[in-house]
C-alpha positions in Angstrom: 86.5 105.4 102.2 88.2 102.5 100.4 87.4 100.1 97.7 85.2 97.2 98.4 85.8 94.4 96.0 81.9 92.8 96.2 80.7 91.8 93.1 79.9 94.8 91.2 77.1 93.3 89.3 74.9 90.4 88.6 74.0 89.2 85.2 70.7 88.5 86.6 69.6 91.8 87.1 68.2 92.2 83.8 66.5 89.4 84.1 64.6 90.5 87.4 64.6 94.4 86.4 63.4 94.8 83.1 59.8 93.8 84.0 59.5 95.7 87.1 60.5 98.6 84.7 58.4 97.3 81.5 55.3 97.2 84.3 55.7 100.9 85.0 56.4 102.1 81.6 53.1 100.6 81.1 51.4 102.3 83.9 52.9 105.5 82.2 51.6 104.9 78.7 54.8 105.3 77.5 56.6 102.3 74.8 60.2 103.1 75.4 62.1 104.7 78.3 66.1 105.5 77.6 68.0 105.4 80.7 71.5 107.3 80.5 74.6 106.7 83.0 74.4 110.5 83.7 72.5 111.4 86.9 71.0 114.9 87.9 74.4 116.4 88.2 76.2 114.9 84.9 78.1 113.1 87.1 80.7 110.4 85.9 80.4 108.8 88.8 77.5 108.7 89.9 76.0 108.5 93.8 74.1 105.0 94.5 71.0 106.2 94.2 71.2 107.3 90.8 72.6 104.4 89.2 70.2 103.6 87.4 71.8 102.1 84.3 73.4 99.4 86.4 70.3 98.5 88.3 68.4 98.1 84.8 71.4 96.3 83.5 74.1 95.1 85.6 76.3 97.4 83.9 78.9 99.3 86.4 80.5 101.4 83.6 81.5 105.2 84.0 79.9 106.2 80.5 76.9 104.4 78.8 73.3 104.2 78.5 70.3 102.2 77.5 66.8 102.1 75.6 64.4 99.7 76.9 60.9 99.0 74.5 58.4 97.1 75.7 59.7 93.6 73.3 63.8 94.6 73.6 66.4 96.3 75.1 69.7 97.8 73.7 73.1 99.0 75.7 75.6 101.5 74.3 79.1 101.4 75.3 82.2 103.0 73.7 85.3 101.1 72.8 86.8 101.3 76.1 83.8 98.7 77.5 83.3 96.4 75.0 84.6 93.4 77.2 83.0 94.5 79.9 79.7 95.2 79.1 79.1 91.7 77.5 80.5 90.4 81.1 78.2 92.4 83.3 74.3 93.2 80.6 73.3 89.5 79.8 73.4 89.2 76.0 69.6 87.4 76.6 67.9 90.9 77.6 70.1 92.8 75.9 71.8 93.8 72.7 75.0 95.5 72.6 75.6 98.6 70.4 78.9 100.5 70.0 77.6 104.0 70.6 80.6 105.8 67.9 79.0 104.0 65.6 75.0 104.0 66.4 74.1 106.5 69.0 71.4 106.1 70.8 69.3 109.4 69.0 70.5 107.4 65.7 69.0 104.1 67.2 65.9 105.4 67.9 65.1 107.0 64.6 65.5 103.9 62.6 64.2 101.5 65.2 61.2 103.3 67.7 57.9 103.2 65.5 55.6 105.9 64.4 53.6 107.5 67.3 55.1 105.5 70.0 55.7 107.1 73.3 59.6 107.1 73.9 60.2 108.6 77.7 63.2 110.5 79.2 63.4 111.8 82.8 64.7 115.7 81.9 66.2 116.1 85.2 69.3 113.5 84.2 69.0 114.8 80.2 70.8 117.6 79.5 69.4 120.6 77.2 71.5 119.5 74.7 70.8 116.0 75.1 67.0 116.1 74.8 67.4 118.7 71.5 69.0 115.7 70.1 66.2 113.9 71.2 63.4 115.7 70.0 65.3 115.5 66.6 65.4 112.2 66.4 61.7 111.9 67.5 61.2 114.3 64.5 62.7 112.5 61.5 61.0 109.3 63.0 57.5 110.0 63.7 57.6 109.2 67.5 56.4 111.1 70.2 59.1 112.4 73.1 57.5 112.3 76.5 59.3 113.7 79.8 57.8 112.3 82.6 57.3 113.6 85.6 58.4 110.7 88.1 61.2 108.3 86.5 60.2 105.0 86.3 63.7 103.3 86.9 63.1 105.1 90.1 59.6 104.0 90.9 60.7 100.4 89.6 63.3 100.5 92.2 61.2 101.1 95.0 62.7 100.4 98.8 65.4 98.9 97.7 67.0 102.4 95.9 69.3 103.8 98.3 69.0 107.0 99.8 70.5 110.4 98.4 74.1 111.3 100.2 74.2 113.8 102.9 77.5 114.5 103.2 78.4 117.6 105.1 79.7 120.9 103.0 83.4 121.9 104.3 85.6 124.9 103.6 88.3 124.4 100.7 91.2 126.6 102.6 92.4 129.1 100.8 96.1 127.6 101.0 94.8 124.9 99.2 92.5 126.8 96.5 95.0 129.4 95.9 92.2 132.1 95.2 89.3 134.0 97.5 86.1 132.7 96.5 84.6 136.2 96.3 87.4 137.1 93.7 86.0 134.2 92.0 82.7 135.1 91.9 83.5 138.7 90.9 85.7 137.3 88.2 82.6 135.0 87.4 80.2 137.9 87.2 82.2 139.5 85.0 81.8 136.7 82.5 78.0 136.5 83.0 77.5 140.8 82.6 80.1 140.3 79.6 77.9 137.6 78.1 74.6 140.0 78.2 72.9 138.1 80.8 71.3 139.0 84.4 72.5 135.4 86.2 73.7 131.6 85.8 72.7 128.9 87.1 75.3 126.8 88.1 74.3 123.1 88.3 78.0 121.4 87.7 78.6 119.9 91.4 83.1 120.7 90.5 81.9 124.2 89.7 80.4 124.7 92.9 83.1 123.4 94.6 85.3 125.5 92.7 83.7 128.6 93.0 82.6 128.8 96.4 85.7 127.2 97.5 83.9 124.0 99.6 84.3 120.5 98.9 81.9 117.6 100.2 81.5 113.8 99.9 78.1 112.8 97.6 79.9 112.0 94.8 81.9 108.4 94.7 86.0 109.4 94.7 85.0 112.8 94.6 85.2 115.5 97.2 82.2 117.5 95.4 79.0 118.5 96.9 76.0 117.3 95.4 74.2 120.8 94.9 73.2 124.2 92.4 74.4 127.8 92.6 73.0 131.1 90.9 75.2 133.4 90.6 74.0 137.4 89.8 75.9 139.8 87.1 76.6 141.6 90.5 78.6 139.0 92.0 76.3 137.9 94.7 74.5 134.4 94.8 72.4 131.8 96.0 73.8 128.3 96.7 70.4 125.3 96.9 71.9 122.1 99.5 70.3 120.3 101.4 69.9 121.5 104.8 71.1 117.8 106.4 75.0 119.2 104.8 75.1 122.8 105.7 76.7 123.1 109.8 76.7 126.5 111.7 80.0 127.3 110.5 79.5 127.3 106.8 77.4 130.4 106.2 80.2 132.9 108.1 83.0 131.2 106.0 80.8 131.9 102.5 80.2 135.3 103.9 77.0 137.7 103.3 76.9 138.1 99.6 76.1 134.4 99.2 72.5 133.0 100.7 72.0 129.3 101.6 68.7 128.1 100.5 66.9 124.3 100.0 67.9 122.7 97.2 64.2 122.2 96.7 64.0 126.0 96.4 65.7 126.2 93.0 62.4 125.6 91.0 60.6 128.5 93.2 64.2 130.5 92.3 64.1 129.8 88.3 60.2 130.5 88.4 61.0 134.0 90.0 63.8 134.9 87.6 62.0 134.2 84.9 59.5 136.1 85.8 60.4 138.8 85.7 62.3 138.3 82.0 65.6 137.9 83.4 68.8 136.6 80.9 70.2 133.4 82.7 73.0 132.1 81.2 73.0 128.5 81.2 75.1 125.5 80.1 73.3 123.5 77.6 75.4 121.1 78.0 75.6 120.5 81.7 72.0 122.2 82.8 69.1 119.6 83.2 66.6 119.7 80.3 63.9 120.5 83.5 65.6 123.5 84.5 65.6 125.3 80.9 61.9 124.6 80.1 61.5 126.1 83.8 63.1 129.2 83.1 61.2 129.5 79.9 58.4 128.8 80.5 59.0 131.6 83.1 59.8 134.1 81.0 63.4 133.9 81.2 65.6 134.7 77.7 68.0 131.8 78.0 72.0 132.7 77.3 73.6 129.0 76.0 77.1 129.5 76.8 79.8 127.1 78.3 79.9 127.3 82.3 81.7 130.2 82.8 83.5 128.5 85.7 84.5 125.6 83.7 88.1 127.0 82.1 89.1 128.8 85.5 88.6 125.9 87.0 90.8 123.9 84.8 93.5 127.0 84.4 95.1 125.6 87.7 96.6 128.8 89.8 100.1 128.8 91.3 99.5 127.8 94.3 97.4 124.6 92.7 100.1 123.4 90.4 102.7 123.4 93.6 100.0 121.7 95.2 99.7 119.4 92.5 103.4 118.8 92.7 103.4 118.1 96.2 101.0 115.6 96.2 102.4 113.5 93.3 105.7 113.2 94.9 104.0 111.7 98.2 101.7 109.7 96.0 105.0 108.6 93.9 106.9 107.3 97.1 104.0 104.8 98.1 103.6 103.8 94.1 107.0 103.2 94.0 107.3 100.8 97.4 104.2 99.3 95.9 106.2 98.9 92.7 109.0 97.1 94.5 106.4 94.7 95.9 105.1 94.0 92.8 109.1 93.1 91.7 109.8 91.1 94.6 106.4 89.4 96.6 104.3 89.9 93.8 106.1 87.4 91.6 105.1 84.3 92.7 102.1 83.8 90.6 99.6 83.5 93.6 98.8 86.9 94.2 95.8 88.1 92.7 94.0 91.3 91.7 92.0 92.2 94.7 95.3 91.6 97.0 97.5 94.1 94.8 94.6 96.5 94.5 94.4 96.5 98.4 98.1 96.8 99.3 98.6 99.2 97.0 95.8 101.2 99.2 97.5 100.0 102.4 100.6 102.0 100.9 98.2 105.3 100.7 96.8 104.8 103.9 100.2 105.8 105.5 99.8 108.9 104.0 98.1 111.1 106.9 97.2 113.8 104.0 95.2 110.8 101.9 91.2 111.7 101.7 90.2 109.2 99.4 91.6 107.1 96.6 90.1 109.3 93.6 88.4 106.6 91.4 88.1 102.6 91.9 91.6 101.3 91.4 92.1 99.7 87.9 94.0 96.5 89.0 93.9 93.9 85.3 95.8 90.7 85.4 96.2 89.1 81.5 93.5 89.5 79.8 91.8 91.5 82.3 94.3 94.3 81.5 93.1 94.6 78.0 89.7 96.2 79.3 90.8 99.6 80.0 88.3 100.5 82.7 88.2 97.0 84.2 87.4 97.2 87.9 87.9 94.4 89.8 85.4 92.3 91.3 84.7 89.0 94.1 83.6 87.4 89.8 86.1 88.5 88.1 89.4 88.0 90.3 92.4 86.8 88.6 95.8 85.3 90.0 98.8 87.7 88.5 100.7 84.6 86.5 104.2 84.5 85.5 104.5 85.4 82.1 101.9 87.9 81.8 101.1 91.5 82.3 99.8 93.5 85.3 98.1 96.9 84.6 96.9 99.0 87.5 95.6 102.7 87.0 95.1 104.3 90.3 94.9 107.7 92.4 94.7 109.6 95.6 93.3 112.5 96.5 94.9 115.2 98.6 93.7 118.4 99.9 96.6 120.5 97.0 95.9 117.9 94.1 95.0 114.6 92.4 96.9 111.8 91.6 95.7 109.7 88.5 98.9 106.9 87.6 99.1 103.7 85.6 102.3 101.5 85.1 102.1 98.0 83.5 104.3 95.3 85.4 105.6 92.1 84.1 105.2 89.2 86.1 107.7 86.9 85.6 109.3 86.8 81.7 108.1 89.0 79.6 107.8 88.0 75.7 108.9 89.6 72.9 105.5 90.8 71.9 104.8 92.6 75.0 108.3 94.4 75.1 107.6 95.9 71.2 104.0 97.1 72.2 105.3 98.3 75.5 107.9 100.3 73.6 105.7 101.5 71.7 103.5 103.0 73.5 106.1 104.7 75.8 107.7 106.2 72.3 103.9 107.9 71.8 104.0 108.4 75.7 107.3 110.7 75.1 106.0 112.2 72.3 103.0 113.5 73.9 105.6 114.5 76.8 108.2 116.7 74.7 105.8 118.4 72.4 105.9 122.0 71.8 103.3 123.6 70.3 101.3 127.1 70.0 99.0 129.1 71.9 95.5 127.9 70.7 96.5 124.7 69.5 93.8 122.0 71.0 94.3 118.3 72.0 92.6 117.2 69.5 95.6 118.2 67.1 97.9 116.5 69.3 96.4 113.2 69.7 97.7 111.2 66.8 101.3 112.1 68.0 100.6 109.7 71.1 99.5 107.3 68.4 101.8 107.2 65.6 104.0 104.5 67.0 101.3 102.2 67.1 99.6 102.8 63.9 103.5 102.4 62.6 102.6 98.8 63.5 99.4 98.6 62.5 97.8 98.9 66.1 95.3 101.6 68.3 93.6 102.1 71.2 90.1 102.5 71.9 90.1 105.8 74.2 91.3 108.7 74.7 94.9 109.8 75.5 94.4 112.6 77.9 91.7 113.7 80.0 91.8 116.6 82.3 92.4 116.3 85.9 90.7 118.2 88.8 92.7 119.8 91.7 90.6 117.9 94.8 88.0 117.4 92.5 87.1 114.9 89.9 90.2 112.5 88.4 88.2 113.7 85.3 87.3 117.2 83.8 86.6 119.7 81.1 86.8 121.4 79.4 90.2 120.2 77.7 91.3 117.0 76.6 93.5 115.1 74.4 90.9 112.6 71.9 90.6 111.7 68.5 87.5 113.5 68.8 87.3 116.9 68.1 87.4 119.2 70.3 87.5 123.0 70.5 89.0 123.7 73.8 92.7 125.4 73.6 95.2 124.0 76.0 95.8 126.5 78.3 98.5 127.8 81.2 98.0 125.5 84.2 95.7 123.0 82.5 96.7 119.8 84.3 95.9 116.5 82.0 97.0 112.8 81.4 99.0 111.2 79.0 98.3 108.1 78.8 97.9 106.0 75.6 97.6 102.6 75.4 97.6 99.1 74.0 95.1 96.2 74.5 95.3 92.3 73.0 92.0 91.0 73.9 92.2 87.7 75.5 95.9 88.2 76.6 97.2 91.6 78.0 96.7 95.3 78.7 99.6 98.3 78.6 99.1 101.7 79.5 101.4 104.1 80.6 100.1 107.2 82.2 101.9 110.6 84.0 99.8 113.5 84.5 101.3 116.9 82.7 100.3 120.2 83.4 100.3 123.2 80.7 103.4 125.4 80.9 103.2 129.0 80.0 103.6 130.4 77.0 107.2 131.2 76.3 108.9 132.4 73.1 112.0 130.0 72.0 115.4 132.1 71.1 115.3 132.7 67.4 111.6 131.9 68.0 108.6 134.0 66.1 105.8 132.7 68.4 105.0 132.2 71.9 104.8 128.7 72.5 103.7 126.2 75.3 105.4 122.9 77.1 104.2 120.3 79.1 105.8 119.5 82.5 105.3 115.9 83.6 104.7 116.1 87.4 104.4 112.4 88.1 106.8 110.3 89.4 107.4 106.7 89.3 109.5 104.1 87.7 108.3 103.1 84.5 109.6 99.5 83.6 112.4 99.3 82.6 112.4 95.1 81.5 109.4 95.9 79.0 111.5 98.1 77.4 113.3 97.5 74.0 116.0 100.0 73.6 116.7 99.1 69.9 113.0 100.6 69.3 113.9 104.2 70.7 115.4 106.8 69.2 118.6 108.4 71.0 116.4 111.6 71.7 113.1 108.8 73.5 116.3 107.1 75.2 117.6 110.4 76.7 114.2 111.4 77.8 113.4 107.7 79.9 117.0 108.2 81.3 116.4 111.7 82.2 113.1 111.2 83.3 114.1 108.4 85.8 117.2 110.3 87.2 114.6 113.1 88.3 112.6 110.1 89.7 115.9 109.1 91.6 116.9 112.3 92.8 113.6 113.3 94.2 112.5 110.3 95.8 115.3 108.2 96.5 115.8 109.8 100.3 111.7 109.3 100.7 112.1 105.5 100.3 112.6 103.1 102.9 116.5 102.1 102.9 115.7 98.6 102.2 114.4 99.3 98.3 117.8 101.4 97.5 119.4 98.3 95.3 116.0 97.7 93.7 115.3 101.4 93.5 118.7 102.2 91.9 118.4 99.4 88.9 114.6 100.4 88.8 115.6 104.2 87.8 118.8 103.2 86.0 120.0 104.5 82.8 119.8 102.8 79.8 
């Protein structure tokens, strides 16, 4: 349930991997295989089995992917793993490529020669994903080839671990907010609205979502690894394995949804198509396999966005107060495990696997905990400045006096997910650290207190978050909001808040980060992150237009000692000082007496 700290890669793995892999791409006929992060599912984080980018490379990133040739090998990683990739993929094997700037389809049309035979497993490529392919392969002459059996797979052998089982459960209703047959009527009357028959629903947080059921295959994740078609009329089918589904789950889904083998979807899409039926399907989600299925079939294919992708994020009622409820349990234990970090913490011989576990032992007392929701980010120095660091038995580093601590974590809760990151000085901090601190909590506030109109998207509202820094001359390499599931994934869609664009309204309920950044490579990392939710639109006195709020529902002291008050504005200093007395007056009776002198100067006003 809790995060182990072995080491979560070897630099040698390339080394002993790339020619079991090479051997079978030769059995194959094929001179290139590309080997995404993404598994059958478009998971971020992917089960064991599937991770088959880190087994090729050593890589344990959330996001990249890799071509192997048969004479090199290159590995794409965004900004926020540029550290870490050239820690974990041995520079010897591999060469490192920032995907922004070269992605892979780009790569491959200037560097994979005429006629040879690249190969892509179409069961972890999405529709979408293998059209860019099959562009690429155009403008440079080589040939595409899905294969049948992957190769990382077959390279892997014994040693790949076996596919979770995890039992389905019920979501309860007190939790979910909403029936899941209302769901599925609402769904249906997307699909009928859209002009098609069915969809097939192959996003494992949609399935959770709409059949109200949660499960345990997916890493931090309560999500059932498994598909659903769903019928204009409402009705549908859901493929699991059988090993998950008990004798209570089939009465609580009730007779207008069938249980079948997961291995029966094929059989399902062949008969649907078939008989000409229009399925819509998510081109960007769906596995390439299961659209040449349906159309070779017969099927007319529908390419719309999963229809239960906004509802799901468009949290109900009864979701956000779960969502509150949960971050002001989570907040208590952040907060004793922010007095820790004040007091016990600042010797200099703690290190970043002890702080990552007691902050976990603070969870633990929390009899509603079911799983931290992602690998606790836990970066001393210069570890911090790798945003997605996770910490390892390799990497481990003593928390020194004079430097930063960064440490991004979460819970998850039966009513909501916690996602938090607070950057602690240990010992002194300099007068560097306090002016990039402060500047990233002025974007932090900014983000916080912004109004704006229905149908504006985060996209528009991500340089706001920014502007401090570029002020100064200084970014971050990631995003500065990502939406947040409600016991789901720490991470979902459709919304977010990115430099890149993105089409996707903010909407009533939408629950998201804000968290923007800093990173000094070699020294320190800063982020400061509260998850907001979405308020609903409401038109200002004197106002012409209905506009929308965000409500910061986490809360936890933010440091107070990194802050330079001659940097804020009287407006950002209200907001910290109002901000904390909420944090005061909600938690302070929650907390054990002993932290009420530290607690009170912690939350104080400046």
């Amino acid at each position: 349930m809790f995060q182990t700290f072995d080491p979560v890669s070897d630099r040698s793995f390339a080394g002993a991997h790339l020619p079991l892999l090479r051997a079978e791409m030769k059995k194959q006929n094929l001179d290139g295989f590309i080997i995404p992060h993404d598994d059958e599912y478009q998971n971020e984080y992917t089960p064991a089995y599937a991770d088959r980018l880190m087994w090729a490379s050593g890589f344990s990133g959330s996001a990249g992917s890799a071509i192997v040739l048969t004479d090199t090998a290159v590995i794409f990683t965004d900004g926020r793993y540029t550290l870490q990739v050239r820690e974990q993929a041995d520079g010897a094997f591999f060469d490192y490529v920032d995907v922004t700037e070269t992605p892979p389809v780009d790569w491959l049309a200037k560097n994979a020669r005429k006629g040879a035979r690249i190969g892509y497993d179409p069961m972890v490529h999405s529709l979408a994903g293998r059209r860019r392919l099959a562009a690429a392969a155009a403008r440079a002459g080589f040939e595409l080839v899905a294969t049948s059996e992957n190769p990382v797979d077959i390279a892997w052998g014994a040693d790949q671990p076996a596919k979770p089982m995890a039992p389905i459960k019920p979501h309860d209703i007190k939790f979910a907010g909403k029936a899941a047959d209302e769901k599925r009527r609402d769904v249906a009357a997307a699909i009928d609205a859209a002009g098609a028959d069915a969809a097939l629903i192959t996003s494992p947080p949609s399935v959770a979502w709409l059949l109200n059921v949660r499960g345990g295959d997916v890493s931090r994740a309560p999500m059932p690894l498994s598909r659903v078609i769903i019928s204009k009329d409402g009705t549908a089918t859901l493929f699991a394995e059988p090993a998950k589904i008990d004798n209570a789950l089939p009465g609580f889904l009730g007779d207008d949804v069938d249980i079948r083998a997961e291995s029966d979807v094929t059989a399902a899409l062949e008969k649907l198509g078939s008989s000409g039926a229009r399925i819509m399907i998510d081109p960007t989600a769906a596995p390439a396999h299961f659209a040449s299925i349906l159309e070779k079939a017969g099927a007319k294919l529908i390419e719309q966005a999963d229809p239960c992708a906004l509802p799901r994020a468009m949290k109900n009622a009864t979701e956000i107060a779960g969502a509150r409820a949960a971050h002001i349990r989570d907040g208590v234990v952040v907060t004793e495990f922010l007095h820790w970090l004040d007091t016990e913490a600042q010797s200099g011989d703690c290190d970043e696997i002890t702080a990552a576990q007691k902050l976990e032992s603070f969870r633990r007392q929390l009899t509603e905990l079911r799983d931290i929701s992602f690998d606790t980010i836990s970066g001393a120095g210069a570890n911090g400045a790798s945003p997605h660091y996770r910490v390892s038995t390799e990497t481990n580093a003593t928390l020194e006096r004079g430097g930063l601590y960064l440490v991004d974590s979460g819970g998850q809760y039966e009513d909501g997910t916690t996602d938090i990151t607070r950057t602690v000085p240990i010992g002194e901090p300099t007068a560097e650290m306090r002016d990039r601190f402060t500047r990233v909590l002025k974007g932090h506030i900014a983000l916080a207190v912004m109004r704006f109109p229905e149908g504006t998207t985060g996209h528009q509202l991500d340089a706001i978050a920014r502007k401090p820094l570029w002020d100064a001359g200084l970014d971050y390499d990631h995003g500065t909001g990502h939406g947040v599931g409600s016991f789901l994934s720490v991470h979902e869609g459709p919304q977010r808040i990115a430099k890149a664009p993105n089409d996707q309204p903010l909407k009533p309920g939408m629950i998201l980060s804000n968290e923007p950044g800093y990173y000094k490579a070699g020294a320190f990392g800063i982020r400061i992150e509260n998850l907001i939710v979405v308020t609903t639109p409401q038109t200002p006195q004197d106002g012409e237009r209905a506009m929308m709020d965000f409500e910061t529902i986490t809360l936890a002291p933010i440091h107070l000692s990194l802050v330079d008050p001659a940097l804020l504005t009287d407006d950002e200093r209200q907001w910290l000082n109002d901000y904390h007395a909420r944090v005061s007056a909600v938690l302070k009776d929650k907390l054990p007496p002993a932290l009420k002198d530290w607690f009170e100067n912690a939350t104080r006003a400046i």
